[in-house]
N, C-alpha and C positions, 0 to 999 in steps of 0.2 A: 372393583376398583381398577384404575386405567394405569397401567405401567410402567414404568419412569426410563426417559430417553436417558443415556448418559455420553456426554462428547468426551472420548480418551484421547487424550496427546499421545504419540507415540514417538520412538524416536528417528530422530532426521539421517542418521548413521550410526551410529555407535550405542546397540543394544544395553548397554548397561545405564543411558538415561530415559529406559522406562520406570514408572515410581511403584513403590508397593502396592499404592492403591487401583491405577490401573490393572496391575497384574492378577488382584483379586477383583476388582470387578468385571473383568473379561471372563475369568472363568463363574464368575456369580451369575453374571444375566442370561436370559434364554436365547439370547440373538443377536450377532456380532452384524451389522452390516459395513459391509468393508468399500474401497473404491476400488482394488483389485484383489481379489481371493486369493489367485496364484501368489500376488504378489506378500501379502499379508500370514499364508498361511507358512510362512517359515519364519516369522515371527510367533507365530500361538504353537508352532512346535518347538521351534525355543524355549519357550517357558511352558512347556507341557496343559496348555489350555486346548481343554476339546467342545468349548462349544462352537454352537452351529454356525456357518455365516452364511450370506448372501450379499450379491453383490451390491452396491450402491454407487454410480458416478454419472458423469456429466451429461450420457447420452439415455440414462433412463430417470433420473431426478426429479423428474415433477407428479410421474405415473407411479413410479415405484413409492415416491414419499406416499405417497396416498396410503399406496396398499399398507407401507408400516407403519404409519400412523391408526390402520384401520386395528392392524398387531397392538399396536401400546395401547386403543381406549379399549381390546378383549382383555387386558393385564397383563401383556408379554413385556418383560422387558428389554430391553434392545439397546447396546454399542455401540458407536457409529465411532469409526475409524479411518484415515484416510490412508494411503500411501506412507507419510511420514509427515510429523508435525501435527500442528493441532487440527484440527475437523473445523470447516467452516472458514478458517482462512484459505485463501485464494481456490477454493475447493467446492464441490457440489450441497456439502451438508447444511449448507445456510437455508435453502431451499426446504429440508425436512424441519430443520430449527423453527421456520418458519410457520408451516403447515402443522406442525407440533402445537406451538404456540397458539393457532387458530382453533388449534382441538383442545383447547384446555387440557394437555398434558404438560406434567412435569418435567423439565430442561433441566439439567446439572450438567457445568464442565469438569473433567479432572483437567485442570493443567499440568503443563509438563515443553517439552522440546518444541521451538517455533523458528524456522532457518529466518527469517524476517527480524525475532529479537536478537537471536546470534550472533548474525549478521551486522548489526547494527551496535554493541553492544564491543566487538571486535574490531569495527574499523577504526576507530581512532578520530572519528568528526562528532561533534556535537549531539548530544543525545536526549536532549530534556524535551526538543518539539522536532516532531518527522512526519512527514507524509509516504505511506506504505500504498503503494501503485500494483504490486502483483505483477502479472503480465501485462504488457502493453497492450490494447485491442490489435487484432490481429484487421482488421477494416480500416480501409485507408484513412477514410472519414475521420473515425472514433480517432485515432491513433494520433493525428495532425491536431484533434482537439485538444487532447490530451499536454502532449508535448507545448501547445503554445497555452495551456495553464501553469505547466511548471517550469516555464519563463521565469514566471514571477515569484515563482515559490520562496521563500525564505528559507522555510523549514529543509532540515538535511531528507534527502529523498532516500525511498528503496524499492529495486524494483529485481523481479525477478527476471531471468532472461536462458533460452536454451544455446547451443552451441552454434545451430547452422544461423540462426540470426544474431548472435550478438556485435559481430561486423559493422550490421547494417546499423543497429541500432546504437552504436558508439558514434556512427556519422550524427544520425541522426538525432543525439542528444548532443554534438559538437554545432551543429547546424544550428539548434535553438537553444541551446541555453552557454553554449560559448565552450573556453576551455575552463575546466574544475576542475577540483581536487576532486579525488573517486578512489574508494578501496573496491575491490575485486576480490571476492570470496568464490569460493567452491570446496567439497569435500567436508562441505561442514562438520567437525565431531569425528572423522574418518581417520586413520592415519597418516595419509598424506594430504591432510588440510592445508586450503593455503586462503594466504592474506596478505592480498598486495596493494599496499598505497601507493596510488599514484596521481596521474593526471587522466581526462576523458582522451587529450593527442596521443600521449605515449602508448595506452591501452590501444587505440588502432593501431599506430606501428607494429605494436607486438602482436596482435593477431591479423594484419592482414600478413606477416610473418608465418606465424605460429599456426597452425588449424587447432581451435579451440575446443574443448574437448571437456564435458560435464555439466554439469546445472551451476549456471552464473547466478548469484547476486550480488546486485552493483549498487553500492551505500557513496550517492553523490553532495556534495557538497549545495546547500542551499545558496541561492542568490544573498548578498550581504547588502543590507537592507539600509546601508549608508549610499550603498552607490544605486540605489533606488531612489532615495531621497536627493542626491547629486542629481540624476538626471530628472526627476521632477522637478526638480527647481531650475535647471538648466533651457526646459520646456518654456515655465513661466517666464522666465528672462528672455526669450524671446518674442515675446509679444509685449503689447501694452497694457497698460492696465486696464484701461478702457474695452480694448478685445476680450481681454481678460472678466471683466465684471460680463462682458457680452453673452460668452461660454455660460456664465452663471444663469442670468436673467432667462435664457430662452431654454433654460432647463425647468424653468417655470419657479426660480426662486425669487423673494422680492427686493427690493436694492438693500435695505438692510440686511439680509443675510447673505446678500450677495458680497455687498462690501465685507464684511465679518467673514468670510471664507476667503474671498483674496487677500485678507489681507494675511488672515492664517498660512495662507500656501508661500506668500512671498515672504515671509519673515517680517512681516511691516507690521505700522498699527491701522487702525482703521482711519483716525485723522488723515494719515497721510493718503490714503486712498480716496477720503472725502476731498481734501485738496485739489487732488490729481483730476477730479471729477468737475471738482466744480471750474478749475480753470478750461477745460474742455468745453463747460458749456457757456463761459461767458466769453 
């Protein structure tokens, strides 16, 4: 029989939000794979856990899942651990989750500590719908994509961020998406946590000030989706109706539903549209 992956939360800072059942399935399975050893193994001495590890992370993830996938269909069972938080978010294990999945093995999460729900959970912005970004792509390309999608975002953002960029990328979130409200996390669970509400302007002043120092995450406020619809309609009031049904038609819709969508967008009925129309062509 082929051996069961299990993904363990661990915690983001403060050792005592590992769960029971983590702490006994770490020492239950044959094979912890971690994303740093060093880093990991003063957590399993912690909690007096001696199994075996190996490493797992970003620069050997697609060869390496192989070979432990090759481990779970012999019946090994195997851990997978990241740094801190859970496995598979913003992290290399999705890639084994993945290749797991293809091998017809079994996947279980333990849940447990996620700096992302924390985070989000502690700022003080809207919480029911969010968009979790991770790191921004480091390629100029990717990143400039990125950034003019959550122009439009609604939903409250989160994104993770390290110290020697987070400067840049406060412009660079002022530049596209304006000035927000923005809480500023770090030290999540640690002792000296903190949680600062503010704005995306103030948060520059203070670190082109300040030299920033720890693993950021920055919980931003979503675009407010009235003043989306303000300038939607602001759009439509500039042109004619006519232009307007134009936009429609050469989208390849036909004057019936053409009309029926303008008239949606501008607040109007469809008569009025038909009017509009027809004294145009008489």
């Amino acid at each position: 029989m082929s051996g069961v992956l299990y993904l363990c939360a661990t915690p983001i800072g403060n050792l005592e939000d590992i769960t029971f059942r983590v702490i006994r399935t770490l020492k239950e399975v044959d094979l912890i794979a971690a994303e740093d050893t060093r880093h990991s193994i003063k957590l399993l001495n912690h909690f007096d856990i001696k199994t075996p590890m190996t490493s797992y992370h970003e620069f050997n993830k697609v060869d390496k899942a192989k070979h432990l996938v090759d481990k779970l269909l012999s019946g090994t069972n195997i851990a997978l651990i990241t740094d801190a938080g859970t496995p598979g978010i913003s992290d290399p294990g999705e890639e084994l989750v993945k290749q797991a999945y293809e091998a017809g093995i079994e996947v279980t999460s333990l849940p447990g500590a996620c700096a992302a729900i924390t985070a989000l959970t502690l700022s003080g912005l809207p919480t029911r719908r969010f968009s979790f970004e991770a790191f921004l792509p480091a390629n100029k390309k990717d990143r400039l994509r990125i950034l003019k999608e959550l122009e439009e975002e609604t939903r409250t953002i989160i994104l993770y961020e390290a110290p020697h960029r987070l400067c840049k990328t406060l412009h660079q979130l002022q530049d596209h998406l304006g000035d927000r409200k923005l809480t500023i996390l770090k030290e999540l669970t640690k002792k000296h946590e903190m949680v600062w509400q503010t704005t995306i302007s103030s948060a520059i002043i203070r670190y082109e000030k300040e030299q920033p120092k720890g693993e950021f995450v920055l919980v931003i406020e979503g675009r407010n989706a009235e003043d989306i619809e303000a300038q939607e309609q602001s759009r439509w009031d500039a042109i004619t109706i006519v232009e307007h049904m134009q936009i429609y038609t050469e989208r390849g819709l036909d004057k019936k539903e053409a009309m029926k969508t303008v008239a949606k967008d501008r607040g109007i009925s469809k008569r009025e549209v038909y009017q509009v129309l027809i004294q145009e062509d008489s």
